[in-house]
TINUBA-894999 format. One line per 3 residues: their letters; for each residue y, z, x of C-alpha. Coordinates in nm, 3 decimals. Each point is the difference from the previous one (the first is absolute). Layout:
a	Y,Z,X ~ ...
//
This chain:
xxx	34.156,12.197,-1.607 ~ 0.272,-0.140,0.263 ~ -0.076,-0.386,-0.179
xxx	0.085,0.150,-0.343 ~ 0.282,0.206,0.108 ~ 0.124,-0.352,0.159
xxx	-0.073,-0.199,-0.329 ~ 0.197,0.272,-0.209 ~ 0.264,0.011,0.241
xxx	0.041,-0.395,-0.001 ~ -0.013,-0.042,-0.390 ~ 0.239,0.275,-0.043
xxx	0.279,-0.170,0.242 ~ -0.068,-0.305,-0.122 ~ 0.055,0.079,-0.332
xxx	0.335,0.239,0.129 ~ 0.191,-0.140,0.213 ~ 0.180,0.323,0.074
xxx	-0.380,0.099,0.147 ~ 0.000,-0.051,0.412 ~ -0.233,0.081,0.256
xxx	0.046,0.158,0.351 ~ -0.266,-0.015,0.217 ~ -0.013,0.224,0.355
xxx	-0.165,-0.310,0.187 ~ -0.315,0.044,-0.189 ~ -0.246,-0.190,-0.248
xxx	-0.053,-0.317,0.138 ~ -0.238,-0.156,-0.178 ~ 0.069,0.147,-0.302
xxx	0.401,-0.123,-0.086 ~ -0.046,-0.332,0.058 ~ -0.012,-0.108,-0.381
xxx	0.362,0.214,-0.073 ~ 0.141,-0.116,0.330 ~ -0.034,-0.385,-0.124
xxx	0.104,0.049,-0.335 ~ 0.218,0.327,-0.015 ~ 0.222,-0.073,0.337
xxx	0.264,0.158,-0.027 ~ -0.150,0.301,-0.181 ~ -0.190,0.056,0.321
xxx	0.132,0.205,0.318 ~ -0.199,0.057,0.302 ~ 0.208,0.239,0.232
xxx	-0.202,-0.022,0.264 ~ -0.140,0.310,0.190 ~ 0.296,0.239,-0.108
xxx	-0.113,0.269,-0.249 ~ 0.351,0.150,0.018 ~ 0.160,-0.357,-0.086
xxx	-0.244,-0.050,-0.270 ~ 0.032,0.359,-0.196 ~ 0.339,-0.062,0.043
xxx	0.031,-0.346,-0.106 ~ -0.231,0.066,-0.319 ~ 0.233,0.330,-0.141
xxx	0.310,-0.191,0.097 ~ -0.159,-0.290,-0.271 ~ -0.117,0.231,-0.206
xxx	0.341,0.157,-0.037 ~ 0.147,-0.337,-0.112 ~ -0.235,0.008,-0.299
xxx	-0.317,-0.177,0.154 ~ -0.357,0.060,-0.031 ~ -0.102,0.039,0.328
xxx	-0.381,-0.005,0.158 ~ -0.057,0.098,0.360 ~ -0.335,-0.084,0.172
xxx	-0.112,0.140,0.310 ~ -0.325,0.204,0.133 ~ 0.050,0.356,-0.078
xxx	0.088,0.169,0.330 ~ 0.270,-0.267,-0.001 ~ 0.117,0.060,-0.328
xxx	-0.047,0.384,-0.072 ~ -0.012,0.151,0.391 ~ 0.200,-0.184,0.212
xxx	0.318,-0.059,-0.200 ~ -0.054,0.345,-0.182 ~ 0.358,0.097,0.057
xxx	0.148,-0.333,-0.155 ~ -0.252,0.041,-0.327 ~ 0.126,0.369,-0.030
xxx	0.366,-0.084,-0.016 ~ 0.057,-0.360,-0.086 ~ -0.288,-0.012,-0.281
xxx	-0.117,0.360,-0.136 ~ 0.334,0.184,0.082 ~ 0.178,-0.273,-0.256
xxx	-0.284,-0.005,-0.214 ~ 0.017,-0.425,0.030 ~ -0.302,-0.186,-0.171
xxx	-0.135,-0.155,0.303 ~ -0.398,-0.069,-0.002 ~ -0.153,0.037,0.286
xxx	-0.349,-0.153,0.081 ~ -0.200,0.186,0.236 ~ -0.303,-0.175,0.167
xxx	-0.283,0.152,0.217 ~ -0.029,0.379,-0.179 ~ -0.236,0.175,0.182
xxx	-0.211,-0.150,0.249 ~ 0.011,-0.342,-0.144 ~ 0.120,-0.108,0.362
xxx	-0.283,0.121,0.187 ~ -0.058,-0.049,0.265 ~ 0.343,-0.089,0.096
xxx	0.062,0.421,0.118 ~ 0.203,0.258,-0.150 ~ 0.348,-0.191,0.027
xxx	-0.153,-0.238,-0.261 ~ -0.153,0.302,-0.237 ~ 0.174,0.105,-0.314
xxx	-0.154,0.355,-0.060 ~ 0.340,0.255,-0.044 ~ 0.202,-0.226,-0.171
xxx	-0.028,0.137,-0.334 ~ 0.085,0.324,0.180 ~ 0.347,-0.133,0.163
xxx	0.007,-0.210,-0.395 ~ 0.018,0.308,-0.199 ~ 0.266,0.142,0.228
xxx	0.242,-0.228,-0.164 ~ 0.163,0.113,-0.340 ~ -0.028,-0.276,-0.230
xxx	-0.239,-0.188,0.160 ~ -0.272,-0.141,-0.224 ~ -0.413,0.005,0.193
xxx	-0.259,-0.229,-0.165 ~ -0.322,-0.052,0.161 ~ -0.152,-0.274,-0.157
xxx	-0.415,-0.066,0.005 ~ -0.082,-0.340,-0.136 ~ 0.268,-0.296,-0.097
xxx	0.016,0.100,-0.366 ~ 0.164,0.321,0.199 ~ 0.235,-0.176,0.170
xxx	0.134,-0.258,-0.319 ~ 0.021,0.337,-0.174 ~ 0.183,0.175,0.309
xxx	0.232,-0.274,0.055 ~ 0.094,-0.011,-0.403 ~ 0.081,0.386,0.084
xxx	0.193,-0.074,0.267 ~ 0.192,-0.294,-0.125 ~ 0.132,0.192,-0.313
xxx	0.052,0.339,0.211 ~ 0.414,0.059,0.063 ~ -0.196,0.238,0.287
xxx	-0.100,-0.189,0.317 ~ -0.401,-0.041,0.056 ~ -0.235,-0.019,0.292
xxx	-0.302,-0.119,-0.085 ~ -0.305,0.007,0.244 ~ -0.243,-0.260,0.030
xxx	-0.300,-0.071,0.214 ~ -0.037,-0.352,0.076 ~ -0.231,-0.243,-0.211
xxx	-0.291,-0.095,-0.133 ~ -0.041,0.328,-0.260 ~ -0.217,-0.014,-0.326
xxx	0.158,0.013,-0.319 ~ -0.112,0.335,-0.160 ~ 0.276,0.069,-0.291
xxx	0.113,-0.163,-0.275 ~ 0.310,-0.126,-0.107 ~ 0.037,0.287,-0.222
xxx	0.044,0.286,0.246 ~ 0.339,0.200,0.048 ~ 0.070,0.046,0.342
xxx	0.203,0.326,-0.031 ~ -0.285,0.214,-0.107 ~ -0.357,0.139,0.130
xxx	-0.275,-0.311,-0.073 ~ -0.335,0.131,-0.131 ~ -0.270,-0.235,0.129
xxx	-0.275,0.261,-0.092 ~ -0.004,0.320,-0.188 ~ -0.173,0.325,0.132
xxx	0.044,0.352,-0.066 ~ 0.028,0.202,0.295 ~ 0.087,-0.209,0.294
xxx	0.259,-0.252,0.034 ~ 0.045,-0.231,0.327 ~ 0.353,-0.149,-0.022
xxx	0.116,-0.302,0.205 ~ 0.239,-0.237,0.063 ~ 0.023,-0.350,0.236
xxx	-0.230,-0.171,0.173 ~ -0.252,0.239,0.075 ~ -0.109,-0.091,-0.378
xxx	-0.326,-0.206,0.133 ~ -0.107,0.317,0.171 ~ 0.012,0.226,-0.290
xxx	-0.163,-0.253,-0.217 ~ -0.281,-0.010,0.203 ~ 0.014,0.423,0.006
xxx	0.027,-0.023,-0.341 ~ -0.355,-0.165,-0.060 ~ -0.168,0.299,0.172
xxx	0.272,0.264,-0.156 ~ -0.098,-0.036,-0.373 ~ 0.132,0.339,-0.082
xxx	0.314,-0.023,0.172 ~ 0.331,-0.156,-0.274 ~ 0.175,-0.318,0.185
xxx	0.351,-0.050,-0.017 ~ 0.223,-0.223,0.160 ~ 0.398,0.163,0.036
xxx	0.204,-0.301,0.125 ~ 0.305,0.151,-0.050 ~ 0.047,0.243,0.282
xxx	0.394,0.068,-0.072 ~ 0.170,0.101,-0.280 ~ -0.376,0.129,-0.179
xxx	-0.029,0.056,-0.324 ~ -0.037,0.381,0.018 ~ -0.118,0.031,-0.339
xxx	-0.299,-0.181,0.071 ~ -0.069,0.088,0.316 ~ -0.011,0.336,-0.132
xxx	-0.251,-0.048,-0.277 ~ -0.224,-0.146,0.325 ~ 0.069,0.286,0.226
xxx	-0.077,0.280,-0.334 ~ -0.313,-0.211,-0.084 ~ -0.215,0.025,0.298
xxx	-0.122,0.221,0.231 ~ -0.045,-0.190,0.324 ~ 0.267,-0.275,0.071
xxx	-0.093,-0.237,0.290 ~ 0.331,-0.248,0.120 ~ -0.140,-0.251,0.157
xxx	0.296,-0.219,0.201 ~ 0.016,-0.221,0.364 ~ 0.325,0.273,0.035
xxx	0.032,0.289,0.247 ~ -0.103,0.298,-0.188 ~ 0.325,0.138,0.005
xxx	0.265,-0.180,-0.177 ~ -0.204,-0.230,-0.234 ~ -0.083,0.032,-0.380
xxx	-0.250,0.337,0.127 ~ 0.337,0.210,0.127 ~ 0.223,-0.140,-0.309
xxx	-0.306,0.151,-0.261 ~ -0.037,0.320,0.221 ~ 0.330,0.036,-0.086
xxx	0.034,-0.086,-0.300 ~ -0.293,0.253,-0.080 ~ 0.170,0.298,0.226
xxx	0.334,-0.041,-0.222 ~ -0.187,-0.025,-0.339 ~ -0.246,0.287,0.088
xxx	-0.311,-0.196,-0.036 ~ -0.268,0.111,0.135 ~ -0.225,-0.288,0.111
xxx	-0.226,-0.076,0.307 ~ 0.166,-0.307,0.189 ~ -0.179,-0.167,0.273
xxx	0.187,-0.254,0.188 ~ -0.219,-0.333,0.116 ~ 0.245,-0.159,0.253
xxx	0.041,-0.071,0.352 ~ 0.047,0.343,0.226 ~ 0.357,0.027,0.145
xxx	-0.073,-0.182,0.381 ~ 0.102,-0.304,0.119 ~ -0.275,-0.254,-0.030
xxx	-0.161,-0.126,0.372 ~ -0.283,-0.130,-0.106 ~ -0.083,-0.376,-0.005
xxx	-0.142,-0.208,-0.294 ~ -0.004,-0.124,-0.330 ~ 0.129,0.137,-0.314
xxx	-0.352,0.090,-0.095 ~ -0.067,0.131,0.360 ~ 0.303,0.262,-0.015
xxx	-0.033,0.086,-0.345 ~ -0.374,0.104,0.060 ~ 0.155,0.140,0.291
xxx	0.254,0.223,-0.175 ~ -0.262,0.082,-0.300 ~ 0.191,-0.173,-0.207
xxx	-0.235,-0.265,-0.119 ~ -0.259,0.033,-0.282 ~ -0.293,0.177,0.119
xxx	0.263,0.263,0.146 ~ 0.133,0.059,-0.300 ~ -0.333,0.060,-0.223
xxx	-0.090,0.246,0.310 ~ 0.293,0.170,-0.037 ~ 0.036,0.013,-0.387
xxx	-0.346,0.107,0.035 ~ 0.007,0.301,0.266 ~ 0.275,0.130,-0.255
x	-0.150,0.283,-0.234
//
């Protein structure tokens, strides 16, 4: 996903030259290619999130298309203050590419983890959350983003993801992947390869993919949360805060009564050690966890 993300970024700015990128110090390896050819539509501020936030609404307030890259707790956490007020507060179309959602970084440790940032996110009024799965996700996300006059954080893993949509998807609504009748296991991210392998063993249970964790399209998300009776959200999130609290919600306001059962990492800081598929075992968040748990369910 972070390779197509880079490839849409690159042709966009090279086809606008009012399109620059800020990087926090980070994707080496992966801006070489727009750093050649796109030179002075590149800026790498170094490590200074404040500078960079800054820098970017500053642009964008001049009428530019601006791109920041960083690794989310350096993009959403650490400079939360300077998103709040220089970006959402003035409602500027800034993009901002997130790498490393969930536990991509494992096992780098907690400072590296990106699991309440859709949490701290959806604090922000205008804000736009996307939550991409495959690469089709992303070119869709970042065609969202581009022609948004909101600003847009958009959360990515890292690389290497299967393609599992088509080019004909809309990334603002609820995608069906496979029709059921009484339970319904929504996702959204990277944790995608986990459900699809729940998913084999789950053949009664709908599949849905919901990129688009802020603004939703209530209208849909409604039909989902009247047309089941069990509704699993599967997400490498904190339970609280991620797309499980925003339909709780949404279901508590609109008097729907629906059984939702949250599939996300408990609310501790992680000191473990290991792998992405060690911890996410670990934190029965990984496949067989979730057919156990969709199964205990009655």
């Amino acid at each position: 996903m972070r390779n197509t993300a880079a490839k849409k970024i690159f042709e966009y700015c090279k086809s606008n030259s009012d399109g620059f990128l800020i990087s926090g110090d980070a994707g080496f390896g992966v801006w070489e290619e727009f750093q050649q050819e796109l030179e002075k539509q590149y800026i790498n501020t170094g490590i200074n999130e404040a500078a960079m936030t800054g820098l970017a609404a500053g642009m964008a307030l001049s009428g530019h298309k601006v791109f920041i890259y960083n690794i989310i707790p350096f993009l959403i956490m650490r400079n939360y203050e300077q998103v709040r007020v220089d970006i959402a507060y003035q409602n500027l179309p800034v993009i901002m590419i997130g790498i490393g959602s969930g536990i991509t970084y494992a096992p780098a440790g907690m400072t590296h983890y990106a699991l309440e940032d859709i949490a701290l996110a959806k604090t922000m009024p205008n804000l736009n959350i996307i939550s991409p799965s495959d690469p089709v996700q992303v070119e869709k996300a970042l065609e969202y983003a581009i022609s948004s006059a909101n600003p847009t954080f958009i959360r990515l893993s890292k690389s290497g993801e299967a393609v599992l949509f088509d080019q004909e998807i809309d990334i603002s609504k609820p995608i069906i992947m496979k029709k059921r009748e009484k339970k319904a296991l929504l996702f959204h991210g990277s944790i995608v390869d986990e459900v699809m392998k729940a998913s084999l063993e789950l053949k009664d249970v709908a599949i849905i993919s919901m990129p688009m964790i802020s603004p939703i399209d209530e209208n849909e998300v409604i039909k989902i949360l009247q047309n089941y009776n069990e509704i699993y959200i599967v997400e490498e999130h904190f339970k609280e805060g991620g797309l499980g609290s925003i339909l709780c919600d949404l279901a508590q306001t609109k008097r729907i009564l629906v059984d939702i059962i949250k599939i996300a990492v408990p609310n501790h800081y992680i000191h473990e050690i290991g792998n992405c598929a060690y911890l996410r075992q670990k934190l029965q968040i990984d496949a067989d966890s979730i057919i156990k748990i969709i199964k205990s369910e009655k």
